[in-house]
C-alpha positions as CSV (number, residue, x, y, z in Angstrom):
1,X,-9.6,13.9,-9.0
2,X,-12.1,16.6,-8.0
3,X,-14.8,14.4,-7.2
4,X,-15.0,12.0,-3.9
5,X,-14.8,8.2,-4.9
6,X,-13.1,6.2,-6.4
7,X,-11.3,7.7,-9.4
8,X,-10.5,5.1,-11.7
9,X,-13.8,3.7,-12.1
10,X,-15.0,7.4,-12.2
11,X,-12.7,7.8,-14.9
12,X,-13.4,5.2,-16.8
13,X,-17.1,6.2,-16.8
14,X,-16.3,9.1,-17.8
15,X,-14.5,7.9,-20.7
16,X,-17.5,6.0,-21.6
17,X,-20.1,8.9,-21.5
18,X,-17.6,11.2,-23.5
19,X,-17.8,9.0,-26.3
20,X,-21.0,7.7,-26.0
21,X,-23.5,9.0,-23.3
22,X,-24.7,7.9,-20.6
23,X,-25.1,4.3,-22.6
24,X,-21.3,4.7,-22.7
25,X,-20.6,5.3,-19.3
26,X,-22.9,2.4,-17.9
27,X,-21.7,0.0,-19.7
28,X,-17.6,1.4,-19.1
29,X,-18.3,2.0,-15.7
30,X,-20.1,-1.2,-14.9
31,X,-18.2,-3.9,-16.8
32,X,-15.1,-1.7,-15.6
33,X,-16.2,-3.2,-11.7
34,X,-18.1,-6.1,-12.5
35,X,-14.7,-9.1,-13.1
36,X,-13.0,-7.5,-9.7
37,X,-17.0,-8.1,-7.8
38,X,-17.1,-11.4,-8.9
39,X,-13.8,-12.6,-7.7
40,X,-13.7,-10.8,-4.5
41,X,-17.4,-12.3,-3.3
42,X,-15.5,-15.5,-4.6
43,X,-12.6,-15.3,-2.4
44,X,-14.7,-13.6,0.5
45,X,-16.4,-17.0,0.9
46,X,-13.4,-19.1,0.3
47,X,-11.3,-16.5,2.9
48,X,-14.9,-17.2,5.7
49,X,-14.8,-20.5,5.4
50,X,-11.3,-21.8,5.2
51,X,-8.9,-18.2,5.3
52,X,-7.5,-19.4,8.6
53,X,-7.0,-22.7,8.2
54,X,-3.6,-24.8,6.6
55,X,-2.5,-23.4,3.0
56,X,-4.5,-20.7,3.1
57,X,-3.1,-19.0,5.7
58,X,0.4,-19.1,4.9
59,X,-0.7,-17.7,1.5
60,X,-2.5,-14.9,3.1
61,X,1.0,-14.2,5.2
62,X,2.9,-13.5,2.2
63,X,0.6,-11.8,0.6
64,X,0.4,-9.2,3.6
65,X,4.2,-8.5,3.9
66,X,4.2,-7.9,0.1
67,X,1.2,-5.3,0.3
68,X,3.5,-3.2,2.1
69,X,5.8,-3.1,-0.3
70,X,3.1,-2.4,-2.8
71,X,1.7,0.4,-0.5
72,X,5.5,2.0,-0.5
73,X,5.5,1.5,-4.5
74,X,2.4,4.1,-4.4
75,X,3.9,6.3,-2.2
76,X,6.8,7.3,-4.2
77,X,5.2,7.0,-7.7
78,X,2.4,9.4,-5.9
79,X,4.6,11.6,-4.5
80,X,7.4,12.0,-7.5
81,X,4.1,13.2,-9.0
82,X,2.8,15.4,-6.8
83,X,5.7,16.9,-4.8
84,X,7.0,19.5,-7.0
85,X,8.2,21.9,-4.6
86,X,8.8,22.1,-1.1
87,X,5.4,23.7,-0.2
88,X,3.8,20.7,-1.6
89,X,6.2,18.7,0.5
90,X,5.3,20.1,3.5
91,X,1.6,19.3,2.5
92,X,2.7,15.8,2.5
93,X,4.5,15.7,6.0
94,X,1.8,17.7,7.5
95,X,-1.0,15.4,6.3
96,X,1.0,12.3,7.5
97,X,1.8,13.9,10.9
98,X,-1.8,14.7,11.2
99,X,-4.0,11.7,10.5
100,X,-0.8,9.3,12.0
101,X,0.1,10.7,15.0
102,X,-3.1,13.0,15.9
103,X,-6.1,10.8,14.0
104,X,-7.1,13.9,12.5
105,X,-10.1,12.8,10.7
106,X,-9.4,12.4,7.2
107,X,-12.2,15.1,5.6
108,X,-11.1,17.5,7.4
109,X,-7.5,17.2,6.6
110,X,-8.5,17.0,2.7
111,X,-10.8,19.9,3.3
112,X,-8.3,22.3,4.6
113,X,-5.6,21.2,2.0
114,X,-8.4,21.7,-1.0
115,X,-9.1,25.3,0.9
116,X,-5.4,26.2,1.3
117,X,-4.3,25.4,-2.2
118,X,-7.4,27.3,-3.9
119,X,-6.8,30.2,-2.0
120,X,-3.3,30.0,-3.1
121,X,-3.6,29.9,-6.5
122,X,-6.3,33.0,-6.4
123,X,-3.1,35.0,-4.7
124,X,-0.9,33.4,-7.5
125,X,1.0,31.7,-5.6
126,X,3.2,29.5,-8.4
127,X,3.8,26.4,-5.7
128,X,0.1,26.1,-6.5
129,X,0.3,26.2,-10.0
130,X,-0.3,23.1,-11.9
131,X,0.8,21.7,-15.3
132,X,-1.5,22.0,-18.2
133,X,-3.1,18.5,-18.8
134,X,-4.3,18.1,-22.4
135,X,-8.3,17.8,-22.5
136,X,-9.3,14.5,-22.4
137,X,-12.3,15.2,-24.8
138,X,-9.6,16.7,-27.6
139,X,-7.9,13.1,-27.2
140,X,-10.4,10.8,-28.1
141,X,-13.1,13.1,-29.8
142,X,-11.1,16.4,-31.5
143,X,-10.9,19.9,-31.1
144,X,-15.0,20.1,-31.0
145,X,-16.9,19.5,-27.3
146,X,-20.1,17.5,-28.2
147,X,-23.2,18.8,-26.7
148,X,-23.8,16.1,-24.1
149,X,-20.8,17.3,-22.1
150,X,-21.9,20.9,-22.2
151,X,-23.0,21.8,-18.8
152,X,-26.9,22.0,-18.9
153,X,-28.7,22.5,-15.5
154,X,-31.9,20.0,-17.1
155,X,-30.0,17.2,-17.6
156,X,-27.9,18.0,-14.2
157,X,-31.3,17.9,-12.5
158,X,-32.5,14.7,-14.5
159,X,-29.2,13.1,-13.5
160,X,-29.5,14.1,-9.9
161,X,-33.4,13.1,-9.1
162,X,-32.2,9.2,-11.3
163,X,-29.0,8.2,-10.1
164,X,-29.7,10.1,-6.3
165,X,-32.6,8.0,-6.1
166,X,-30.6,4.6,-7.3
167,X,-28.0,5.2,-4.9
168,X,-30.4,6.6,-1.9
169,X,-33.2,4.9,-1.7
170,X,-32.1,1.2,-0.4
171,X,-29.9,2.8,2.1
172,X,-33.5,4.7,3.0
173,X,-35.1,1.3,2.7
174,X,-32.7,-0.4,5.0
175,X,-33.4,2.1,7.8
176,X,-37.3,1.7,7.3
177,X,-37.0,-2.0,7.5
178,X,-34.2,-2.7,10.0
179,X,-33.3,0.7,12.0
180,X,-30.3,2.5,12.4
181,X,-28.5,0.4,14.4
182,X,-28.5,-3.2,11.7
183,X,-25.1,-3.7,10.9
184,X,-26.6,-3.5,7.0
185,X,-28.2,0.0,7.7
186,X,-24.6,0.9,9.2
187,X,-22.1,-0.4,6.2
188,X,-25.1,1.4,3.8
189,X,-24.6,4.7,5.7
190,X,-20.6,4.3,6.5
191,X,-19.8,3.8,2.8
192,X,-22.3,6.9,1.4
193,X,-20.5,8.7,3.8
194,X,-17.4,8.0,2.6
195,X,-18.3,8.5,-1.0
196,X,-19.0,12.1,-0.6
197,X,-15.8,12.7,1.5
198,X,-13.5,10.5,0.2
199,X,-10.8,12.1,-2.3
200,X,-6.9,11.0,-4.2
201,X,-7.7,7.3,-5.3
202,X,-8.0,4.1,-3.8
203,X,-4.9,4.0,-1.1
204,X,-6.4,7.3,0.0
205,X,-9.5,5.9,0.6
206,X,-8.3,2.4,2.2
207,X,-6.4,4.5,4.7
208,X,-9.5,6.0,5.8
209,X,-11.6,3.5,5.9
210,X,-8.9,1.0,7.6
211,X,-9.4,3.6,10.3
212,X,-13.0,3.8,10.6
213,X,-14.0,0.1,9.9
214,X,-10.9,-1.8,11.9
215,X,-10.4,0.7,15.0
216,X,-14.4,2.8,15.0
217,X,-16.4,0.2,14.4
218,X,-14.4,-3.5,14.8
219,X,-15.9,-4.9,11.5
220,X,-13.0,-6.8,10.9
221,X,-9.3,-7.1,12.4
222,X,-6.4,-5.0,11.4
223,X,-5.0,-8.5,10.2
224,X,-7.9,-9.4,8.0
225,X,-8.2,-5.6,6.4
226,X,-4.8,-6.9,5.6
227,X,-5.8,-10.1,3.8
228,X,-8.3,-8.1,2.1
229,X,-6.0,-5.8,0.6
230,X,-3.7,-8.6,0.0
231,X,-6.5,-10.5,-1.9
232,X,-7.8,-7.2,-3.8
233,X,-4.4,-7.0,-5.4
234,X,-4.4,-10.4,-6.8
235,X,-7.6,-9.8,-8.3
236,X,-8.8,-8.2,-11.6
237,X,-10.4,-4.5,-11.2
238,X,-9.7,-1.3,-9.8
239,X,-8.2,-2.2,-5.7
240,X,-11.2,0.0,-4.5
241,X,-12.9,-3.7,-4.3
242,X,-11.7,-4.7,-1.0
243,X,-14.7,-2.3,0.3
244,X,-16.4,-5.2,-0.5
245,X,-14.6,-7.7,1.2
246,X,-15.0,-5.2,4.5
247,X,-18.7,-5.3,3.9
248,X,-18.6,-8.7,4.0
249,X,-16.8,-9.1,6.9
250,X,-18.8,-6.4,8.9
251,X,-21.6,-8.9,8.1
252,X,-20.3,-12.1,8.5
253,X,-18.9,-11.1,11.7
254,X,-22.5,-9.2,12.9
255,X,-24.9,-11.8,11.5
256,X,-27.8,-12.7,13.4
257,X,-31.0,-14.4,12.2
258,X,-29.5,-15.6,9.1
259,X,-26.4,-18.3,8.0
260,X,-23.2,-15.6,8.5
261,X,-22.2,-16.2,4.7
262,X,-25.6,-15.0,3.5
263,X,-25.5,-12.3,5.9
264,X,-22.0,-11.4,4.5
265,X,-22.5,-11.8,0.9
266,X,-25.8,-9.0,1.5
267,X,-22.9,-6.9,3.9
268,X,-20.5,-7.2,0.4
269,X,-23.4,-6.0,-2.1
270,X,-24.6,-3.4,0.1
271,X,-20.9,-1.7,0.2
272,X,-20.5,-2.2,-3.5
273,X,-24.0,-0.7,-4.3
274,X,-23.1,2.2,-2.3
275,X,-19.3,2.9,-3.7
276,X,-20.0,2.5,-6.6
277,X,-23.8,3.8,-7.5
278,X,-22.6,7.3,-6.4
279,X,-19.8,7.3,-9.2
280,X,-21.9,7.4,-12.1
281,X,-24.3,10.3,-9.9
282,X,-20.9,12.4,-10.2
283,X,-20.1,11.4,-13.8
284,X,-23.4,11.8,-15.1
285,X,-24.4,15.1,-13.3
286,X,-21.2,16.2,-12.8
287,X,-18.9,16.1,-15.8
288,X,-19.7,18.7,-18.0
289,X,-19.3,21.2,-15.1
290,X,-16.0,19.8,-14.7
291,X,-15.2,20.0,-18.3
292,X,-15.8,23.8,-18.1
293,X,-13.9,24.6,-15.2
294,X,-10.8,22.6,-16.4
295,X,-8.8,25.5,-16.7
296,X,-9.6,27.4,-13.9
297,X,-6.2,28.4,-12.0
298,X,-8.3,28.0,-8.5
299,X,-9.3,24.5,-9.0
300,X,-6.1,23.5,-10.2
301,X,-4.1,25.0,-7.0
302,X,-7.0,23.1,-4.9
303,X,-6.3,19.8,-6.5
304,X,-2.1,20.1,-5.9
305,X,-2.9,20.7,-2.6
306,X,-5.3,17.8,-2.3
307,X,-2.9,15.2,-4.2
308,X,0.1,17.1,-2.2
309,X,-1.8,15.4,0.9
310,X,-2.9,12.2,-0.9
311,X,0.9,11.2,-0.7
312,X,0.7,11.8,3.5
313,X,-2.2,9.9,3.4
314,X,-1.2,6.9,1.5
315,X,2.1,7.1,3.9
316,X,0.1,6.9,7.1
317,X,-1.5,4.0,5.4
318,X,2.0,2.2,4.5
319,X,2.9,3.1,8.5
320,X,0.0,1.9,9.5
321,X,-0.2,-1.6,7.7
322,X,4.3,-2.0,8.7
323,X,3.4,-2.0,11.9
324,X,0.3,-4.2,11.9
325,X,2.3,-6.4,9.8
326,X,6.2,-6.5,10.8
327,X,4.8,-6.9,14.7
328,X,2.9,-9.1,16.7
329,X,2.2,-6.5,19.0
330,X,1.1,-2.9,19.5
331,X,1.1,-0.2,22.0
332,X,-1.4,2.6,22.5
333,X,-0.2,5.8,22.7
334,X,-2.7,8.5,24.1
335,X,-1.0,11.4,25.6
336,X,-0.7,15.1,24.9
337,X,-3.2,15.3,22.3
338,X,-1.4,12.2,20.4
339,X,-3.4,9.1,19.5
340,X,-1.6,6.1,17.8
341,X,0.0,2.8,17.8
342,X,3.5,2.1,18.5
343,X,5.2,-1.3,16.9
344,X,6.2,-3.1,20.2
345,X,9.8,-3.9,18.5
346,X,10.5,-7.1,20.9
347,X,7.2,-8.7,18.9
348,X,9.1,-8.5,15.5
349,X,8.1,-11.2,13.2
350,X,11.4,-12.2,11.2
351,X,9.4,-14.3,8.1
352,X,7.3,-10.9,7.5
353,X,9.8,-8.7,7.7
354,X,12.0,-11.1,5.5
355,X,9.1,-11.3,3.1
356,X,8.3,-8.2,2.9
357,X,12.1,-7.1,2.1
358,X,12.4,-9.5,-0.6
359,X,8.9,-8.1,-2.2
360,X,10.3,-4.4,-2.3
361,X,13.7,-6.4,-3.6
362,X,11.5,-7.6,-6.4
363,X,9.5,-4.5,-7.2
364,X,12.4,-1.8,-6.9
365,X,15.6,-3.5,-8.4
366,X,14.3,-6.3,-10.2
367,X,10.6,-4.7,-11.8
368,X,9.4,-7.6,-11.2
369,X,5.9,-6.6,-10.9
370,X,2.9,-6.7,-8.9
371,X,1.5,-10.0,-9.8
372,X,4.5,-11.9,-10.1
373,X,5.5,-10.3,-6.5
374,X,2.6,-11.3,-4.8
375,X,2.9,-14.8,-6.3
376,X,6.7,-15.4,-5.0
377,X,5.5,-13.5,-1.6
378,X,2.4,-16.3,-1.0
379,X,4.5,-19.0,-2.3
380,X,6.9,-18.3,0.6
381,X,4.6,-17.9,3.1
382,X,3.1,-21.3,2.3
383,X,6.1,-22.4,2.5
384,X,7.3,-21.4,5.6
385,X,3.5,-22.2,7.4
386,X,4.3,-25.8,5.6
387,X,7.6,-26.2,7.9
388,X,6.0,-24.8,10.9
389,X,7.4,-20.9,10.9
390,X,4.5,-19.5,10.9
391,X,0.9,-20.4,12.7
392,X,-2.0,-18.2,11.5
């Protein structure tokens, strides 16, 4: 949680290396990503060429209304977490009001919650205080901290100049060959951006880059980041694979001088590459430094402030995809400093909300579970597109 990425692939990495070097870690980390890669560029192609189209679409419907619930799901188990006292509550709220009604960019709020809750704990502030975890490195090796996760500034280095130069160098290449402006060069430099800056897990990150990719730079359609999220849960692998699915899109929609499903599968790959080269950069270089500041009472007031914001963040996110997916319509608001959209509630779409109900049904009474949720959820919107309820 204190490095930017994605965190479950970054700890299963981790996991890897701690038992077994950087060996270990490559082959954790990679095989970790590698089912969920597959089947997303799989779907990708089937959601270009026929995602609109019949069966598909009704499926896709469902799906969406029962994201949301899925979304809520994280919110509360995130926040039951995280919210231990009310200062860490009001971390939430202020985060939410923040990036939801001001577009706050989403660095900057981490950045000042990670600043707030550090200097907290220094003062000993106890809302700051977090619970002791047991080590990690106890658990699966024993009292004794092998020497590979010792922090040594020669293998930081050699980490640093190897894995920087993996991750770097065809985003460098891209802007040699194509310029600045190639909508390759542009998902290469949006999503190393976002690894460095991007903190709290994967609905943390999808909140920020459903900002930046649907309403900065019109990739892809609030709709179809939707579908992708939709399709990411359905899939094997950590949900952090939809960035693929967005780099797809941003080239399948942007392709010019090749076949659009070529140019998208190279948009997909290039947005992987760059997610997910950086997380073994961190793990590698930045590990052992992290095992020996574990305890530190600074650091651990920084990251309940962070995860105290997470939870606002991930609600923004649920707000955001409710009202992109309970309503047809949307209404700008951009007054007094405010900037966001407002559900027009005459467009109120019935089947969605309907759906949507029955999926948080499902997952809070019943426990029915994710998969088995999503499956009713697309078997009903097929259903309903098959008896002419719902078009696209």
């Amino acid at each position: 949680m204190l490095l930017p990425g994605p965190e479950a692939q970054q700890l299963a990495t981790y996991i890897g290396w701690l038992m077994n070097r950087t060996p270990g870690g490559l082959i954790a980390g990679g095989l970790f990503v590698l089912p969920g890669a597959v089947a997303i560029m799989a779907l990708s192609w089937i959601y270009a060429l026929y995602g609109h189209v019949g069966l598909v679409a009704g499926l896709f419907f469902g799906l969406k209304a029962a994201v949301l619930a899925i979304v809520v799901q994280a919110v509360l188990r995130v926040g039951r977490r995280a919210l231990r006292n009310r200062l860490l509550q009001g971390f939430a709220a202020a985060g939410f009001v923040a990036l939801f009604f001001f577009a706050a960019p989403f660095p900057y709020v981490i950045a000042i919650a990670g600043d707030v809750g550090f200097v907290g704990a220094r003062a000993g502030l106890p809302a700051f205080a977090g619970a002791s975890a047991h080590p990690v490195s106890e658990s699966l090796l024993g009292e004794a901290t092998p020497d590979h996760a010792r922090p040594s500034l020669r293998n930081f280095a050699r980490a640093v100049a190897i894995w920087g130069s993996l991750w770097l160098a065809p985003v460098v290449a891209l802007y040699a060959t194509l310029g600045s402006g190639h909508v390759f060069t542009r998902i290469a430099t949006f999503f190393s951006q976002m690894a460095l800056v991007t903190f709290g897990g994967a609905y943390a990150v999808l909140a920020y880059v459903a900002q930046q990719a649907v309403e900065g730079r019109h990739w892809l359609s609030a709709g179809e980041m939707l579908d992708g999220l939709g399709m990411a849960e359905t899939t094997p692998g950590p949900l952090i694979m939809v960035l693929q699915f967005v780099g797809f899109l941003a080239g399948f929609h942007a392709a010019t001088g090749m076949p659009p499903l070529l140019a998208g599968t190279i948009g997909g790959l290039i947005a992987t590459w760059v997610t997910f080269a950086p997380c073994f950069l961190w793990i590698f270089a930045g590990a052992p430094f992290i095992e020996a500041m574990r305890d530190n009472r600074s650091l651990t007031g920084a990251l309940s402030a962070i995860t105290a914001v997470v939870v606002g963040v991930i609600l923004n996110l649920a707000v955001w995809f409710a009202i992109h997916t309970l309503f047809r319509e949307a209404a700008p608001v951009r007054a007094f400093g405010l900037n966001f959209d407002a559900p027009v509630l005459a467009s109120a779409d019935p089947f969605a909300i309907a759906i949507a109900l029955g999926a948080a049904l499902a997952l809070f009474r019943f426990n029915a579970g994710v998969p088995i949720t999503l499956a009713i959820a697309a078997a009903a919107g097929a259903a309903l597109h098959a008896l002419g309820f719902v078009s696209t």
